[in-house]
SETIZA-560209 format. One record per residue: residue number from 1; x, y, z of N, C-alpha, C in turn; residue in one letter. Coordinates in nm, 2 decimals, always signed. Layout:
n|n_x|n_y|n_z|ca_x|ca_y|ca_z|c_x|c_y|c_z|res
NUM|X|Y|Z|X|Y|Z|X|Y|Z|A
...
END
This chain:
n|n_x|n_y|n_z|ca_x|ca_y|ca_z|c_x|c_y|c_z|res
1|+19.07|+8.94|+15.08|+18.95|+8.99|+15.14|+18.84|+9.00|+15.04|X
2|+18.70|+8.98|+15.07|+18.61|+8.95|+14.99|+18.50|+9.06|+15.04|X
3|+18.48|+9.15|+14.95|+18.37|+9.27|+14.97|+18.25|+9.20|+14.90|X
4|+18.13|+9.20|+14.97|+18.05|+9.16|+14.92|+17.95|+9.28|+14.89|X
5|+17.81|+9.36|+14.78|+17.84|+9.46|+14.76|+17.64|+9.44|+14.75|X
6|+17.58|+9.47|+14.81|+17.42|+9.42|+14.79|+17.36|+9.55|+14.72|X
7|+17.28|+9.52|+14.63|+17.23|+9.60|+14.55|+17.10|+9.62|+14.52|X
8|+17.02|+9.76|+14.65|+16.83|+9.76|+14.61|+16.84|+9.84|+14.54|X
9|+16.70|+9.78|+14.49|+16.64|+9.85|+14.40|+16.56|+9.96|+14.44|X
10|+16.59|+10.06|+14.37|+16.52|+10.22|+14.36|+16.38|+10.18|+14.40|X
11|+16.35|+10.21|+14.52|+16.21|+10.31|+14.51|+16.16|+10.42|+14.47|X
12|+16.01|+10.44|+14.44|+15.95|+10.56|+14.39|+15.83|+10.59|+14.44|X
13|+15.79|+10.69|+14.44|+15.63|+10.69|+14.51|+15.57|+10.70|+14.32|X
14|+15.40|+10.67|+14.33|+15.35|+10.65|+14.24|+15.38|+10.77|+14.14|X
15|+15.34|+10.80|+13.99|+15.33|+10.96|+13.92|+15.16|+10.90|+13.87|X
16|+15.10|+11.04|+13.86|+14.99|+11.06|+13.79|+15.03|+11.05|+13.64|X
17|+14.96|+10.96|+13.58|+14.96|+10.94|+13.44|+14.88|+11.02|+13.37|X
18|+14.72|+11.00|+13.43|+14.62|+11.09|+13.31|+14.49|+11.07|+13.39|X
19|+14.41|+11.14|+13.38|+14.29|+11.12|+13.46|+14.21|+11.22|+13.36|X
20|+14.08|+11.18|+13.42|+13.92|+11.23|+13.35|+13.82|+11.23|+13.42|X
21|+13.71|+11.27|+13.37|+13.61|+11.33|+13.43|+13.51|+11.31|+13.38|X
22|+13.40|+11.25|+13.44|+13.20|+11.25|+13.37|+13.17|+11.26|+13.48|X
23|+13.08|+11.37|+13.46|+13.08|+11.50|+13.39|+13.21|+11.59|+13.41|X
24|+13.23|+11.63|+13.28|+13.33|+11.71|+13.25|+13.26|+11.82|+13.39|X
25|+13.39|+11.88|+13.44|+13.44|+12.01|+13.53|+13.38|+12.11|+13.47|X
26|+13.31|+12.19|+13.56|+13.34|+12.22|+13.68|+13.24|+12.11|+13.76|X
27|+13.29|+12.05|+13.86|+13.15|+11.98|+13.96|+13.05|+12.04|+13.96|X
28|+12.91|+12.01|+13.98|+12.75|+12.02|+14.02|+12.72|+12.03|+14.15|X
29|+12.71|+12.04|+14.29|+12.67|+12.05|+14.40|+12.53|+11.96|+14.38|X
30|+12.59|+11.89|+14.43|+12.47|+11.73|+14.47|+12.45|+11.64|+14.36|X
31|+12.56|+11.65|+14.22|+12.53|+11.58|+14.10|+12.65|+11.45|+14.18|X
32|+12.61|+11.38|+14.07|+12.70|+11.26|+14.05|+12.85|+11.28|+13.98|X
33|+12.97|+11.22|+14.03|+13.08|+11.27|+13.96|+13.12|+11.11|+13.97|X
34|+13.25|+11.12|+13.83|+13.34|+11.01|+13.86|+13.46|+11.08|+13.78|X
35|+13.55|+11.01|+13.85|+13.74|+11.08|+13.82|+13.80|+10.84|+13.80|X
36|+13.82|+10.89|+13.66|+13.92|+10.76|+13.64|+14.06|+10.83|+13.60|X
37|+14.11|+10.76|+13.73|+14.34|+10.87|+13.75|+14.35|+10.72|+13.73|X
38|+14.50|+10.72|+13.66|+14.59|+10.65|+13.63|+14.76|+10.64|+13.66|X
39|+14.79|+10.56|+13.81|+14.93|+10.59|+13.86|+15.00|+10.50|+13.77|X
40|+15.16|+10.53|+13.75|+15.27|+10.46|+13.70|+15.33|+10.46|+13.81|X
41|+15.42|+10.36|+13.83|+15.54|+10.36|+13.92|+15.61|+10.37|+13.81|X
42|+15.76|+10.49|+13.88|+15.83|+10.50|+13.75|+15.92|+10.41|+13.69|X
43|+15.95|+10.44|+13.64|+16.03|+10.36|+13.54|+16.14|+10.29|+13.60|X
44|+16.22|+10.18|+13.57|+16.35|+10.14|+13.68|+16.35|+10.18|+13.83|X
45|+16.24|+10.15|+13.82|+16.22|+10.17|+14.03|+16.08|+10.01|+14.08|X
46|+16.10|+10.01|+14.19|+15.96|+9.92|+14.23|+15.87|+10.02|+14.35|X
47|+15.79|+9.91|+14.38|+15.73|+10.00|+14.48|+15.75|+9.89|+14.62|X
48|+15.80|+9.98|+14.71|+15.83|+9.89|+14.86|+15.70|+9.79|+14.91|X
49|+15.74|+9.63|+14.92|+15.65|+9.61|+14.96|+15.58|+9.59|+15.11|X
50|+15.67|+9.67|+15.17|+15.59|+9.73|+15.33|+15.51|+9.84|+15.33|X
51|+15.53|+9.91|+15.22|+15.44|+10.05|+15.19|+15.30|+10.01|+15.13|X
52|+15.22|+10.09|+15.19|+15.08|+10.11|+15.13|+15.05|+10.24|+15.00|X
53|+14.95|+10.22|+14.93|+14.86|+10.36|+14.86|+14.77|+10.39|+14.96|X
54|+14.78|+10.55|+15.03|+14.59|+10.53|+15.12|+14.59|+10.63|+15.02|X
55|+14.41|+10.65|+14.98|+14.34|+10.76|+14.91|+14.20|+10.80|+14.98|X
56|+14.19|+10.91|+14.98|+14.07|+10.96|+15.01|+13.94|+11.02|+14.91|X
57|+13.86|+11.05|+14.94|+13.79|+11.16|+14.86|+13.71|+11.24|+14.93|X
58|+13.64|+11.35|+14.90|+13.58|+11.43|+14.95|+13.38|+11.37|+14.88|X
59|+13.40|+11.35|+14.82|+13.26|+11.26|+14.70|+13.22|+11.19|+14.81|X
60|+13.07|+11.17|+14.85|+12.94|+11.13|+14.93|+12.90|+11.00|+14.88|X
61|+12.92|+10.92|+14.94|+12.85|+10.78|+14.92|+12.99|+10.72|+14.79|X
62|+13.11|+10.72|+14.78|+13.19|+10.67|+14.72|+13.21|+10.52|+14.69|X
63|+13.19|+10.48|+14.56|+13.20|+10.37|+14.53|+13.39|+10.37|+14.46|X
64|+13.50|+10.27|+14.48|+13.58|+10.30|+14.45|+13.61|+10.14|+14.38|X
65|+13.69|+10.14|+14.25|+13.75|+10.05|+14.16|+13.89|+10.10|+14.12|X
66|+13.98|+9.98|+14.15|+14.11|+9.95|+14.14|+14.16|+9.87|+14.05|X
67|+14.22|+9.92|+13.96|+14.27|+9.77|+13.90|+14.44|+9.83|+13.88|X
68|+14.52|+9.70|+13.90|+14.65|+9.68|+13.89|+14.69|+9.63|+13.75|X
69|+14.78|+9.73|+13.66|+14.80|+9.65|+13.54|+14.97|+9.64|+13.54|X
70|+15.01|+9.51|+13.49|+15.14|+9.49|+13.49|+15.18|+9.50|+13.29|X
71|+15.27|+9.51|+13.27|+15.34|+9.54|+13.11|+15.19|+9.53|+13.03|X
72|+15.13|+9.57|+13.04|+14.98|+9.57|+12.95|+14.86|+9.51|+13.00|X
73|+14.89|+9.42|+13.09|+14.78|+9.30|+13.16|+14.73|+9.35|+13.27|X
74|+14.58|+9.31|+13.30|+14.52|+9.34|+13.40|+14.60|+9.22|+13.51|X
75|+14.61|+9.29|+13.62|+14.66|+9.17|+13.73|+14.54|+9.19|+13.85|X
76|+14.62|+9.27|+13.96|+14.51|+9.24|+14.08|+14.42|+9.37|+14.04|X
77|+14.26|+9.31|+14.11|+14.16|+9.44|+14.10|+14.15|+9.41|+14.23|X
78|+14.08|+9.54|+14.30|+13.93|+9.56|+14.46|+13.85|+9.66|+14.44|X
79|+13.79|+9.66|+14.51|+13.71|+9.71|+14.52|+13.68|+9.81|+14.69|X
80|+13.64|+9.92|+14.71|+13.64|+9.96|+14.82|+13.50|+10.06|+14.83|X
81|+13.41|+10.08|+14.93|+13.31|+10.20|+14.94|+13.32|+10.31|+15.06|X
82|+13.32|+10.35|+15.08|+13.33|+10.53|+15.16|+13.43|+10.60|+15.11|X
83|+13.48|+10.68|+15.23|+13.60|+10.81|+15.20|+13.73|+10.74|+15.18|X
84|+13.76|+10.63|+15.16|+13.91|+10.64|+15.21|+13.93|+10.42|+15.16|X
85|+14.00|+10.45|+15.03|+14.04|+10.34|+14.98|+14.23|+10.30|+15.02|X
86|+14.24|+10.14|+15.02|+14.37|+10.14|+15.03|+14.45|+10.03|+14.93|X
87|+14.54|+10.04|+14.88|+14.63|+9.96|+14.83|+14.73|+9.91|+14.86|X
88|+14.74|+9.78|+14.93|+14.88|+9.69|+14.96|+15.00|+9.67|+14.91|X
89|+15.10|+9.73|+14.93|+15.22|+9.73|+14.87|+15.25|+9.60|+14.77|X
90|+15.20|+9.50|+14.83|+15.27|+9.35|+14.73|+15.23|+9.33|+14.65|X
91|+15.12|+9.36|+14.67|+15.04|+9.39|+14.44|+15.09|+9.48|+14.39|X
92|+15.18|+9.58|+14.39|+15.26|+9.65|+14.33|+15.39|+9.63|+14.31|X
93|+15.43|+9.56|+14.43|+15.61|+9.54|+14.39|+15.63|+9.44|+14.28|X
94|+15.68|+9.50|+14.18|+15.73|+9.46|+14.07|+15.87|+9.41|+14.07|X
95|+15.96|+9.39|+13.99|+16.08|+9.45|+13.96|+16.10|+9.53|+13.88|X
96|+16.22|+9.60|+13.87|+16.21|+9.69|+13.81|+16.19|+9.72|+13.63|X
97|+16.21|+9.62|+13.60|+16.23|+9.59|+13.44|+16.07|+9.61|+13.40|X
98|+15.96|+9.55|+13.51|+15.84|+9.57|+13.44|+15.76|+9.74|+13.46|X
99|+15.66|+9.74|+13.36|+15.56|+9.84|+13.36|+15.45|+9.82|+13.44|X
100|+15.41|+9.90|+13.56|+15.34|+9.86|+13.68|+15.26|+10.02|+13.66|X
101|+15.14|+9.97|+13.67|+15.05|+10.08|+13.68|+14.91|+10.04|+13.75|X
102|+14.88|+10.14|+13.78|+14.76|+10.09|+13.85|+14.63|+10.20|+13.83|X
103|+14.49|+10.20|+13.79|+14.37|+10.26|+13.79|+14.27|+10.25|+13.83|X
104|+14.25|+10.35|+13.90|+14.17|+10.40|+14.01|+14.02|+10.47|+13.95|X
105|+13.91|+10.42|+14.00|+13.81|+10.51|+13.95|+13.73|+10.49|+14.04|X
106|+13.67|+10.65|+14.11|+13.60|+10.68|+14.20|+13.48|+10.73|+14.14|X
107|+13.35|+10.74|+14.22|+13.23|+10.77|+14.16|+13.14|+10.75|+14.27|X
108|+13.05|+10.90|+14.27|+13.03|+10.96|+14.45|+12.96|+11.06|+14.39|X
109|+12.91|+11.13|+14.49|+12.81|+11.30|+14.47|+12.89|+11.38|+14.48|X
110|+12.89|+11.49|+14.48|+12.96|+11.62|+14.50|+12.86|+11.65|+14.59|X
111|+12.93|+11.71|+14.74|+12.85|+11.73|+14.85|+12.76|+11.83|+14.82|X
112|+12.67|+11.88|+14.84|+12.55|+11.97|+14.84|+12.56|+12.08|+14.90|X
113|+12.63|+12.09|+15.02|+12.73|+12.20|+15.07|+12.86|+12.22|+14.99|X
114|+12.93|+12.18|+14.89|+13.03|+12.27|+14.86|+13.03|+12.37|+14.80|X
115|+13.18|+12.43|+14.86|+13.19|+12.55|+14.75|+13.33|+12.59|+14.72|X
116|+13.40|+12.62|+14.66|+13.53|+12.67|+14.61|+13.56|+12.54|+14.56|X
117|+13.64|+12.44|+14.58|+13.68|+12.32|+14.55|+13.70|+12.18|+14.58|X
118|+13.67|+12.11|+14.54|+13.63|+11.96|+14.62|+13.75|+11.89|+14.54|X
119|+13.79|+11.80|+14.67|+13.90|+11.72|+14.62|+13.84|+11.56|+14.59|X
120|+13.82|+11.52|+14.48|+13.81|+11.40|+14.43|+13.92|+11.32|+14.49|X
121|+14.01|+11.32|+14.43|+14.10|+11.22|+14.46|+14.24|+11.26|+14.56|X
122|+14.27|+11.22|+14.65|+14.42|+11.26|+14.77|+14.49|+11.14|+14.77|X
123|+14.59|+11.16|+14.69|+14.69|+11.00|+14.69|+14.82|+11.05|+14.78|X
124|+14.84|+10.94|+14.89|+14.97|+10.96|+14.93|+15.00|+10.78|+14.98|X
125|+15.18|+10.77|+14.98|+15.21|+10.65|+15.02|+15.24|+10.65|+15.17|X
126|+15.22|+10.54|+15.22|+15.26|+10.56|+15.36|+15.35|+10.45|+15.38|X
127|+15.44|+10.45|+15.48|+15.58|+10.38|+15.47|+15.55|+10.27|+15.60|X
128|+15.65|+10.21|+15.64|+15.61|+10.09|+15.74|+15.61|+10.14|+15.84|X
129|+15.59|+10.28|+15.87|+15.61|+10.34|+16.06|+15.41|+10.38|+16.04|X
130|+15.37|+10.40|+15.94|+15.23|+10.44|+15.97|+15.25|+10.60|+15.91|X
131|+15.40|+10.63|+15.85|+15.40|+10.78|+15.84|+15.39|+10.82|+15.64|X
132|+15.37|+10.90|+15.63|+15.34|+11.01|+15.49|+15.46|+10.99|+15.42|X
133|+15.48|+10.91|+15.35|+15.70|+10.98|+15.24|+15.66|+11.08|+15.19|X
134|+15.73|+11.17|+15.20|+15.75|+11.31|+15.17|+15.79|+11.27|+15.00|X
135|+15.67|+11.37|+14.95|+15.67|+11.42|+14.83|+15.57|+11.30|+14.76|X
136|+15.51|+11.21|+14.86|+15.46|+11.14|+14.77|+15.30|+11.19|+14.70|X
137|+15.25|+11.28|+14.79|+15.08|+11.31|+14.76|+15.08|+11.37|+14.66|X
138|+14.98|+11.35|+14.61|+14.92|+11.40|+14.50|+14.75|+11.39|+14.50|X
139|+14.72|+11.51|+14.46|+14.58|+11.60|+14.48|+14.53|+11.59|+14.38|X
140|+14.43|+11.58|+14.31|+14.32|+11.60|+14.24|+14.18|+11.64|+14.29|X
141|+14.20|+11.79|+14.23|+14.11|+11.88|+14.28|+14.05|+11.97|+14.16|X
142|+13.89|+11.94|+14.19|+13.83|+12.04|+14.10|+13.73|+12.18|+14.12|X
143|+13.65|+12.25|+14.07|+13.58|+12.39|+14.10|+13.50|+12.34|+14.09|X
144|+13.35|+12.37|+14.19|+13.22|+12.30|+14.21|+13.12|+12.47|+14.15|X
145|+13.02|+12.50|+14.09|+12.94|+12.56|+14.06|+12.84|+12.57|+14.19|X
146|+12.75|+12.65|+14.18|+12.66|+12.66|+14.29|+12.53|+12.64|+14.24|X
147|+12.52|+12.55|+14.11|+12.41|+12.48|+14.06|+12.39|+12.37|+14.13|X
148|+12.27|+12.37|+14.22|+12.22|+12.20|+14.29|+12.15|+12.15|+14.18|X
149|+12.20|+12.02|+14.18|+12.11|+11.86|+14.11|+12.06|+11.87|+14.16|X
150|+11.88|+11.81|+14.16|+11.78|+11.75|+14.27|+11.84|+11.59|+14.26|X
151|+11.83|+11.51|+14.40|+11.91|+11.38|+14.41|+11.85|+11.25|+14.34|X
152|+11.92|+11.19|+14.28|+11.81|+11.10|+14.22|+11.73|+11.02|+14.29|X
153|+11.61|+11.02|+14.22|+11.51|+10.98|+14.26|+11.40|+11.07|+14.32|X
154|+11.44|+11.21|+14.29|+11.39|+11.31|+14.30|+11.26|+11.36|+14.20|X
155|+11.09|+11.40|+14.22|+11.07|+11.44|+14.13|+11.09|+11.53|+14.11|X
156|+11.10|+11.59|+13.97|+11.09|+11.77|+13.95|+10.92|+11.75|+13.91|X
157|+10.88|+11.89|+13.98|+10.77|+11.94|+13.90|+10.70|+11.98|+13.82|X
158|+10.63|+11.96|+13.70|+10.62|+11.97|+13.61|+10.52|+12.13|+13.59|X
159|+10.55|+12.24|+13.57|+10.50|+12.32|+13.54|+10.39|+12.32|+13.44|X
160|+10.27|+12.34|+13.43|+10.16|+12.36|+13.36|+10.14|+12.50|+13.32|X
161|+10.09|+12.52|+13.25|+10.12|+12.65|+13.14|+9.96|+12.72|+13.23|X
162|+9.87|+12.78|+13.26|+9.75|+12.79|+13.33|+9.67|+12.87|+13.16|X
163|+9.53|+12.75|+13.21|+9.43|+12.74|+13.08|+9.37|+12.91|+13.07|X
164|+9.37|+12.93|+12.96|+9.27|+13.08|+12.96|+9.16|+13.01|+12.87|X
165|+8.99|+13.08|+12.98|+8.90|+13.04|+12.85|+8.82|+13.18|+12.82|X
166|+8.82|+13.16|+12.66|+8.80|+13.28|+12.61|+8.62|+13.27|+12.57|X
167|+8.59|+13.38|+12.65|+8.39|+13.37|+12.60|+8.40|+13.32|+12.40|X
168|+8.28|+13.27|+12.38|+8.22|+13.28|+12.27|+8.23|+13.37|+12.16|X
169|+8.32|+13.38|+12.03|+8.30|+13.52|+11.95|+8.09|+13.56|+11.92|X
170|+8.08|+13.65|+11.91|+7.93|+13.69|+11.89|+7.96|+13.71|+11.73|X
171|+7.82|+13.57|+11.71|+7.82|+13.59|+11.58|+7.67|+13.63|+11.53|X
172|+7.64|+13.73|+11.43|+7.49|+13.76|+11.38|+7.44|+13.62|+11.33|X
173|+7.34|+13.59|+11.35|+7.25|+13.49|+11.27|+7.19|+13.52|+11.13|X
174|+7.19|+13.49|+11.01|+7.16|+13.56|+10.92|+7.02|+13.59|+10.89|X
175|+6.90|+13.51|+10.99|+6.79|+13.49|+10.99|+6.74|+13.63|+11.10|X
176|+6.83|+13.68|+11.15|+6.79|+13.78|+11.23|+6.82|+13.91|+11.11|X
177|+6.89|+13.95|+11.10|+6.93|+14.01|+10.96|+6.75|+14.02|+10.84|X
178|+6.73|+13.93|+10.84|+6.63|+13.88|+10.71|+6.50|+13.97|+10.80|X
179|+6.47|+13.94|+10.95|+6.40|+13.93|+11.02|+6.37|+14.13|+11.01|X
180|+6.46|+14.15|+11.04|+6.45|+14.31|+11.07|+6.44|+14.41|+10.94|X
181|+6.50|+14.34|+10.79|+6.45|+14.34|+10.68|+6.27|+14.38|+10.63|X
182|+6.23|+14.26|+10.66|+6.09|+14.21|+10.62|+6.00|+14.28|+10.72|X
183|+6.04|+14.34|+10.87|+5.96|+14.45|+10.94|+6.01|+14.57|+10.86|X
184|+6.11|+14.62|+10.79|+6.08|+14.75|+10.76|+6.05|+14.74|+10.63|X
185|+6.01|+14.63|+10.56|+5.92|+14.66|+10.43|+5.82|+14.69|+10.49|X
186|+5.73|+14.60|+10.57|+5.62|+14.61|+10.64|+5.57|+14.76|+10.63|X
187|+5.68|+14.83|+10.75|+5.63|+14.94|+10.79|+5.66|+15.05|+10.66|X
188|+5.72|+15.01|+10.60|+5.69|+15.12|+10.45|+5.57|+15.10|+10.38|X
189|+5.54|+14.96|+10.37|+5.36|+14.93|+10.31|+5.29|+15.00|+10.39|X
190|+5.33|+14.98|+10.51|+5.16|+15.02|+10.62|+5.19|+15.21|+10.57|X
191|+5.33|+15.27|+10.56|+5.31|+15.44|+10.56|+5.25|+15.46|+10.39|X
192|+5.29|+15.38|+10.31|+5.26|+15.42|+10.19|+5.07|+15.41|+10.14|X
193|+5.01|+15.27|+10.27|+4.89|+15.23|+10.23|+4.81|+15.38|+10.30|X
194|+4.85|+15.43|+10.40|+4.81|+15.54|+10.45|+4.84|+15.67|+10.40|X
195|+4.95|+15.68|+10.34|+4.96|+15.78|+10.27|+4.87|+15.83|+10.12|X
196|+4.83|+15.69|+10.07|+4.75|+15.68|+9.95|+4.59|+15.70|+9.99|X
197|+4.59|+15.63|+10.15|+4.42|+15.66|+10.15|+4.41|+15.84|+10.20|X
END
């Protein structure tokens, strides 16, 4: 009798490697933000290639970049714009012996209405029925301040400081001085010429 014995390979949903921030956290209400996350598929596992990555963001006007790196090398990139990017399982399925990573960089407004916390980044895998694998999501969430940016292309106003003008200092003339001088010699000649006659 001959047992024949088939052997798959481990699946994994993605892990967050490392991610960042310009402008450093806390978010701006109406500023510009970008989050570059970094997934690994783990180690001795592949990623199913009937499964997708969907991601969302809560970021206004979202420009999104992808790139797939295999054992050190760039492989597949895309590109996507609005709320909601996706990745194709078959640019990820590896085998398992390689190093499969993939980086994600979003860059969008922080809504102008927020407040408590805005999620940048919402990673989850979805399986071939159209449904969520359990345990796959992963959140990237930050604290928004209640400081508005004005939007670019916005002027700001330039405040001007308001002119004071100050009268004239009053200055004596020295010829008026001389002036009032030479009348009261005068009038001492004229009392002394009368006093003598």
């Amino acid at each position: 009798m001959l047992l024949l014995l088939t052997v798959f390979p481990a699946a994994a949903s993605p892990i967050l490697a490392s991610e960042s921030f310009t402008p450093n956290p806390p978010l701006v209400t109406g500023g510009q933000q970008e989050v570059v996350a970094t997934f690994a598929i783990p180690s001795g596992t592949t990623f199913p290639k009937n499964h997708e990555i969907q991601m969302q963001t809560d970021l206004v006007n979202a420009r999104w970049n992808i790139q797939v790196i295999v054992d050190g090398n760039n492989a597949a990139q895309q590109t996507a714009t609005g709320s909601a990017a996706f990745i194709n399982g078959e640019i990820l399925a590896y085998s398992v012996n390689r190093d499969v990573r993939f980086t994600v960089t979003v860059t969008g407004n922080v809504p102008a209405s927020a407040t408590g916390t805005v999620t940048v980044l919402n990673l989850v895998e979805i399986d071939n029925t159209g449904s969520t694998v359990p345990g796959s999501q992963i959140l990237i969430n930050q604290p928004v301040t209640g400081t508005t940016v004005a939007p670019a292309g916005t002027a700001i106003p330039t405040l001007t400081p308001p002119q004071v003008t100050l009268p004239p200092p009053v200055t004596k003339s020295p010829g008026f001085s001389v002036l009032f001088a030479l009348l009261g010699c005068c009038v001492a000649c004229l009392a002394w010429m009368r006093h003598g006659q």
